[in-house]
C-alpha angles and dihedrals in degrees: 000000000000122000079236084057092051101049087043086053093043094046098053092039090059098052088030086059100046094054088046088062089040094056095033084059103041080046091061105043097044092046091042096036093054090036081088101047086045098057095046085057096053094055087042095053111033113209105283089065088046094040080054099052096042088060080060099045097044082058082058101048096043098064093031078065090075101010104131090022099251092290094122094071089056080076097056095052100029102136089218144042104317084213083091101060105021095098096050092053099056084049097058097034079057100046085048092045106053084041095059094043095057079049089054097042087044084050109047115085082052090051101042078053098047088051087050105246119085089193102078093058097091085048096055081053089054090046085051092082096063084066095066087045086051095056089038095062102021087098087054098038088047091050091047085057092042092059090041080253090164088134085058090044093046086056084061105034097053087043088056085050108046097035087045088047100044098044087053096049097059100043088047079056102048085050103264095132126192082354083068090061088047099052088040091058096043091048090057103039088055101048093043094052082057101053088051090055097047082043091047110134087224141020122293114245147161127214144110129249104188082202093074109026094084091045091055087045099049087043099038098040092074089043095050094040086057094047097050085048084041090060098043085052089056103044107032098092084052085049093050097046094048090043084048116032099014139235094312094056097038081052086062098046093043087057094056098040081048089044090043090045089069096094098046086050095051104041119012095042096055095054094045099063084071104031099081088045097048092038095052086045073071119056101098085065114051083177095059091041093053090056093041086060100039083050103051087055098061098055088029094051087049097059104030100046100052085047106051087048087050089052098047097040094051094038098118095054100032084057094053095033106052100016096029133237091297098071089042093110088063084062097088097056091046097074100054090045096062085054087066103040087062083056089051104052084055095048081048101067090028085056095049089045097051081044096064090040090059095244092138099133090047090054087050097064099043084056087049092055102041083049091050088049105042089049111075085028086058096049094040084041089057102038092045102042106003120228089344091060092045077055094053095040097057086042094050098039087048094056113037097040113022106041088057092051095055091038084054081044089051092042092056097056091049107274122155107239094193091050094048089057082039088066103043093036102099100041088052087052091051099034084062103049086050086058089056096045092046093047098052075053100059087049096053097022140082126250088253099032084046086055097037088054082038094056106036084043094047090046096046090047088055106033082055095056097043087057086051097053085036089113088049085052093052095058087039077058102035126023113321117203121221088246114124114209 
């Protein structure tokens, strides 16, 4: 590599590095300071008003998957000064935005019905709302990433969380039910989308360069296209369990996708709110790209991996002990679930990488066959084993049809594949021995002796390959070289 390549590799890893720990640190607090809360809610609520709430919030997620049209992420990538497009893109993130928000007003009584509950429809109109905050603040929330901001993003993401949290919670308290969940949501979203305008890099503005309309479209409709098909991926078998078995047991299944979640919440979004940015601070050397992502496997593998087994091991009497009796059915999903959360937070970093690279049409049509498959398994995996089967069918799919189609995507940018299973090689082997051990420990263990093993062994199988990557930590931290070992 160039001494130039060096010092651009350098350069992006350092700021990379300290937004990572921004956003590693603003992921932790928020997901263990509302665990709490959460679970407070759950045992508030019971899973009919949460199996209520989650048909609403499925509505919500689905169109804040292709709100603003992907546009926002041009931002994060452009080559030159954003000032050019920045005001393009808040006018079409706001046009898209408020569209989408009349569709989902105009839906939601069909799709309430559809989930089985009625009931949740006025509740999808009043999640509306948080569309039009979504397209309002996606130019400020794209430049934040772009500058490696995270310290700025942490402010207004804890402040979504905690005033969220703490709005549902007294209102859950005071007997408002599913509705406490909704104005939570809404608080939050609202003082958080604040808190990203005053942050903005730049000033907020609204305006249209036809030069470069044509150019965000072209660049944000794939994207868009994939993250629509992304989300449906994610939520059909959620879909499929509410329009089948209904919102208790979709309160159920959401408990355990939200418990399973932990991991790519912890670990994979936080780094994926740099990696675009440090990949694309690297396009200009394929070399220096290449290491950045050999590098990020090895320590990712060796705490995603431990944890998601511990989940899912532990998942009977993590369920009754922290959530009670009453939430024991979401446990064998659960397990499953966990499975496919250690497959996402792989397909997440393979899918950022293949981004910058401008492999938008390829990742497209990974999305479109995942989606073909995990169809009909979801529907014959709920009809055969209920929620359990929904969990099988996502895992399975996920991992005999999907993981060979990114490792060929990889392949084909010039990714090596050997030492790709070289680098995750180790943590897989441990990871399954812990599952034994832990296992033998559910049969002869008590539920808290079971969690207590579960934690200090997790922690230890962790904590030792992490020791063992820490000098692939330091240059992750420091100045890492283009050199694969």
């Amino acid at each position: 590599m160039t001494s130039s390549g060096h010092d651009a590799e350098a350069t992006a890893a350092g700021n990379a590095s300290s937004a990572f720990a921004w956003s590693f640190a603003n992921t932790v607090i928020a997901r263990l300071g509302t665990l709490a809360i959460g679970i407070a809610l759950a045992r508030l609520l019971g899973p009919e008003e949460f199996g209520t709430y989650a048909v609403a919030f499925i509505a919500l997620l689905a169109v804040l998957s292709f709100n603003e049209l992907g546009v926002s992420l041009a931002i994060v990538r452009w080559t030159e000064d954003p000032r050019a497009i920045a005001p393009t893109v808040t006018t079409v993130s706001l046009a898209m935005s408020a569209l989408i928000t009349v569709g989902m007003l105009l839906a939601a009584g069909p799709f309430a019905d559809a989930m089985g509950d009625s009931s949740a429809a006025g509740m999808v109109r009043a999640l509306s709302l948080c569309v039009l905050i979504n397209g309002a603040v996606a130019t400020p929330a794209a430049l934040l990433q772009r500058y490696f901001r995270q310290d700025r993003r942490m402010i207004s993401d804890q402040v979504n969380v905690w005033v969220g949290a703490g709005v549902s919670l007294a209102l859950a308290l005071s007997g408002a039910g599913a509705w406490s969940l909704v104005i939570g949501r809404l608080a939050g979203a609202l003082t958080s989308g604040v808190l990203l305008l005053a942050y903005s890099p730049l000033p907020y503005r609204v305006g249209l360069d036809r030069r470069h309309v044509r150019a965000l479209l072209r660049f944000g409709g794939p994207l868009a296209g994939a993250s629509l098909v992304v989300f449906a991926i994610g939520f059909v078998d959620q879909l499929a369990v509410g329009h089948l078995l209904g919102p208790v047991v979709l309160g159920y299944y959401v408990l355990a996708f939200n418990l399973s979640s932990w991991p790519v919440s912890i670990f994979s979004q936080p780094l994926r709110s740099v990696a675009p940015a440090m990949f694309a601070r690297l396009q200009h050397d394929p070399a220096a790209m290449t290491a950045t992502f050999h590098r990020i496997l090895r320590p990712l593998a060796a705490v995603a991996l431990p944890s998601c087994l511990v989940l899912g091991a532990c998942a009977p009497d993590i369920i009754r002990f922290v959530y009670g009796p009453e939430w024991a059915p979401a446990a064998t999903p659960l397990r499953w679930l966990c499975l496919l959360a250690a497959l996402r937070i792989f397909f997440e970093l393979t899918y950022d990488y293949l981004v910058v690279l401008r492999r938008s049409r390829s990742i497209l049509a990974i999305q479109l066959v995942w989606l073909v498959a995990l169809v009909p398994s979801v529907i014959v995996g709920v009809r055969v084993g209920g929620a359990g089967g929904a969990g099988l069918a996502v895992a399975g799919v996920a991992g005999v049809v999907v993981l060979p189609l990114y490792l060929r995507a990889l392949a084909g940018v010039g990714i090596d594949l050997r030492a790709v299973w070289r680098h995750a090689a180790l943590a897989l082997t441990v990871t399954v021995a812990l599952g034994v051990v832990l296992t033998a420990a559910a049969a002869t263990l008590g539920t808290f002796s079971t969690l207590a093993a579960a934690g200090l062994l997790g922690a230890a199988t962790t904590g030792g390959l992490l020791w063992r990557e820490r000098s692939t930590v330091a240059m992750l931290r420091s100045r890492p070289t283009a050199v694969v070992s």
